[in-house]
VEXDREN-2710 file (C-alpha; in Angstrom, 1 decimal):
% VEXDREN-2710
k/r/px/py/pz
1/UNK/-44.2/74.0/-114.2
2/UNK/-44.4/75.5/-110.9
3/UNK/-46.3/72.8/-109.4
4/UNK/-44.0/70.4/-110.4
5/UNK/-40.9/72.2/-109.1
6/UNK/-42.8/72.5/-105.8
7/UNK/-43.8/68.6/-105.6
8/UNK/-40.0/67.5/-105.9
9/UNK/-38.6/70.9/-103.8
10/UNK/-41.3/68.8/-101.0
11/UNK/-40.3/65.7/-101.9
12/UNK/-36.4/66.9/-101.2
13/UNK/-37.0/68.2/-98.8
14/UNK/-38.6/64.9/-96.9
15/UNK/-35.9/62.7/-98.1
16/UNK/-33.6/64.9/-96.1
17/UNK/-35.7/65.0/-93.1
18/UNK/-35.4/61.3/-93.2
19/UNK/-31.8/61.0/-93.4
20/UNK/-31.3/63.4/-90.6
21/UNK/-34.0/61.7/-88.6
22/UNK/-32.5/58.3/-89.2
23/UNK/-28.8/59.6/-88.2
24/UNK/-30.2/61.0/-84.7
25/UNK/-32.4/58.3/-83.8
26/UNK/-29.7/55.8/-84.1
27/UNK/-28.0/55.2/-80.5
28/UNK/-24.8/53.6/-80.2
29/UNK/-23.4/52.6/-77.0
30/UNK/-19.6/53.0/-75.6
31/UNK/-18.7/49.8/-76.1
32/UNK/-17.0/48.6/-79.7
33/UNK/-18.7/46.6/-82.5
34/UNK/-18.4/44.1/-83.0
35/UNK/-18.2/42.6/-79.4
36/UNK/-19.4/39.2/-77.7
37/UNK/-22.4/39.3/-75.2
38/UNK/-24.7/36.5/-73.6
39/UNK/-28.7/36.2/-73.5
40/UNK/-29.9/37.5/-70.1
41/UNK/-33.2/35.2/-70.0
42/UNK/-33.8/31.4/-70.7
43/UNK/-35.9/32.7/-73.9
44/UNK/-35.7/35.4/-75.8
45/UNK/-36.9/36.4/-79.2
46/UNK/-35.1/37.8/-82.1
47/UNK/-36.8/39.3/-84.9
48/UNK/-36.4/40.3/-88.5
49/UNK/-36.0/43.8/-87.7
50/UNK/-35.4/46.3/-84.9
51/UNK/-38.7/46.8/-83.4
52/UNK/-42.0/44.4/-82.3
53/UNK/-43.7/45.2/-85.2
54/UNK/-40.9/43.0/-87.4
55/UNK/-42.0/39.6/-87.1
56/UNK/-39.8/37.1/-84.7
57/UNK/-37.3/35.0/-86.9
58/UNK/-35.9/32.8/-83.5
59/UNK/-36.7/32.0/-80.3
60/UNK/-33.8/31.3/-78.4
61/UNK/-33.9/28.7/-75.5
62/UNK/-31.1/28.8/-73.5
63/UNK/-30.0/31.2/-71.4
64/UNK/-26.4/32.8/-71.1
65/UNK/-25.5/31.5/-74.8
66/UNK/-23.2/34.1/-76.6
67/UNK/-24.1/36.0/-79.6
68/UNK/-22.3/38.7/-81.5
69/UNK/-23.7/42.5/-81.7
70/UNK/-22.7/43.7/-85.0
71/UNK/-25.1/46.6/-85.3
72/UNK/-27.2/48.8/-83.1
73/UNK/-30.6/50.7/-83.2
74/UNK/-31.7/52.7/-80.2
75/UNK/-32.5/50.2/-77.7
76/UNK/-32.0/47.1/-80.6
77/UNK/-28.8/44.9/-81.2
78/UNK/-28.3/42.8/-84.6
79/UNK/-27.0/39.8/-83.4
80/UNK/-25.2/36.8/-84.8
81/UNK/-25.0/33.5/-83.5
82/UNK/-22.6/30.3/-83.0
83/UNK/-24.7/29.2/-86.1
84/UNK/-24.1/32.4/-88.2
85/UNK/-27.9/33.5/-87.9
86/UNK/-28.5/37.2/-87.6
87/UNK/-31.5/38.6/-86.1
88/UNK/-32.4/41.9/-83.7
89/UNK/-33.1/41.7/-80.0
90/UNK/-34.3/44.4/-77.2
91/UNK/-30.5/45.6/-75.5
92/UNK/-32.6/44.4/-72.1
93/UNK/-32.6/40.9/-73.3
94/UNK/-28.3/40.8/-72.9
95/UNK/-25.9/41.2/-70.8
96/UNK/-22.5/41.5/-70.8
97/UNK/-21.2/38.7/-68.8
98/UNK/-19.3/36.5/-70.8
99/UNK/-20.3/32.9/-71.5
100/UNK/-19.1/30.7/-74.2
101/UNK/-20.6/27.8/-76.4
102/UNK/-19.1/24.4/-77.1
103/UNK/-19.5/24.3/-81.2
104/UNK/-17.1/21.5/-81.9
105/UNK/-19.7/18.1/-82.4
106/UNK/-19.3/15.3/-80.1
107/UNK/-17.4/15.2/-76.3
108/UNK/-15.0/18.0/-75.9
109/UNK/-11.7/17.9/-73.6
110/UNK/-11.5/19.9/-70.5
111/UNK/-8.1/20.2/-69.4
112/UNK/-6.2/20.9/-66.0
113/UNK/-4.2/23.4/-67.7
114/UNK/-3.7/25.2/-70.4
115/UNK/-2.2/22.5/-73.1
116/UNK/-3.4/19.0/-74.7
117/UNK/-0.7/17.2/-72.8
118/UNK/-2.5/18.2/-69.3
119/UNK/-4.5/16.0/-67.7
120/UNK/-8.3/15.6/-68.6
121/UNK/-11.0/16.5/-65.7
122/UNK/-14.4/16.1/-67.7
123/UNK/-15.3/15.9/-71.4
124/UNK/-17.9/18.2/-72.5
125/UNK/-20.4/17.8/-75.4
126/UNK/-21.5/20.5/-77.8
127/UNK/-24.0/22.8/-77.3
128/UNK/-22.9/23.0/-74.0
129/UNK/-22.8/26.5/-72.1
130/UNK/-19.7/27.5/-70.1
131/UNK/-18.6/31.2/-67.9
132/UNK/-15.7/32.2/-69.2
133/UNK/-13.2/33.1/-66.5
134/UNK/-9.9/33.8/-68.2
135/UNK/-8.5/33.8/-72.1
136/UNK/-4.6/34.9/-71.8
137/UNK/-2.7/36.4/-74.2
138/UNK/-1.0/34.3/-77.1
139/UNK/-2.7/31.1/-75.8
140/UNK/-5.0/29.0/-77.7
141/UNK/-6.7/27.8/-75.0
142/UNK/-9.6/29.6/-72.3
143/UNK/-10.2/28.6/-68.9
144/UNK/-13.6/27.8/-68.3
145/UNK/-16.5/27.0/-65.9
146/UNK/-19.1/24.3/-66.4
147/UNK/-21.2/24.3/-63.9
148/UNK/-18.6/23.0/-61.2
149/UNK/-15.8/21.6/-63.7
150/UNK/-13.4/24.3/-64.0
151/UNK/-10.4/23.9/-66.7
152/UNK/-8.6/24.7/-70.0
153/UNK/-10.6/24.4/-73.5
154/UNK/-9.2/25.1/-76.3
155/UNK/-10.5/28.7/-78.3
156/UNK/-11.2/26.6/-81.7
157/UNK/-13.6/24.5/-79.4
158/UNK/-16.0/27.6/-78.4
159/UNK/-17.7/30.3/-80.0
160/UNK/-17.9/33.5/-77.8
161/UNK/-14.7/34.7/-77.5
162/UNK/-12.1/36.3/-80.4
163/UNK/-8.8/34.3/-81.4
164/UNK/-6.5/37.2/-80.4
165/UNK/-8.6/38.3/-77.8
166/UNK/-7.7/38.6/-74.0
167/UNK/-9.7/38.0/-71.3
168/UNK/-8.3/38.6/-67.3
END
């Protein structure tokens, strides 16, 4: 009888050193979650899990696309992207500059300012990757660089930026 009380006083007694491990190994940075971020290099992997011995998932291929963090793990973000896939990535492999993606299929408008009644300056197609330089408050519509076409797209358009969110 005393052997078994020791067994699951040991086995307690691991399960809390786990739990306390797990709570102090986990690193979260200042910034909020969840909150929009870009891929720093033209590819990076994304894995099942938050470390390289999870097996990669994706292979992204295009550099500055946005993605989501939702979680974090020491130096490991869950992500989600425009297409609603989550995966984890190395924090290295992101940066915070702010891009957005074109999601809506077929040639997008780019306005000169910030309504559908302004004129059109260049029609971009989806899957395209823009640097977000402005989202105002109560507008529906970001201003947006693509490559050198600068102009208004409409928020439901992109993925990489919040409805309500404001960016100067």
């Amino acid at each position: 009888m005393k052997r078994i009380l020791f067994v699951v006083l040991l086995c307690m007694i691991g399960v809390f050193v786990a739990v306390a491990k797990e709570k102090n190994s986990t690193v979260n940075s200042k910034d909020s979650l969840p909150r929009f971020v870009s891929l720093r290099d033209e590819t990076v992997n994304a894995r099942s899990g938050p470390g390289t011995k999870y097996p990669i998932e994706w292979v992204y291929k295009q550099k500055s696309a946005p993605v989501e963090v939702i979680a974090e793990y020491e130096s490991w973000r869950r992500i989600r992207d425009w297409q609603g896939s989550e995966s984890w990535v190395k924090s290295q492999l992101l940066t915070r500059k702010r891009f957005v993606k074109v999601i809506t299929p077929g040639e997008n408008n780019l306005y000169a300012k910030d309504n559908y009644k302004s004129k059109i300056i260049a029609r971009i197609e989806d899957g395209v990757v823009g640097e977000i330089k402005k989202c105002p408050a109560d507008n529906s519509f970001c201003l947006v660089a693509f490559g050198s076409y600068e102009g208004w797209i409409s928020r439901q358009n992109i993925y990489g930026v919040y409805d309500k969110e404001i960016i100067d």
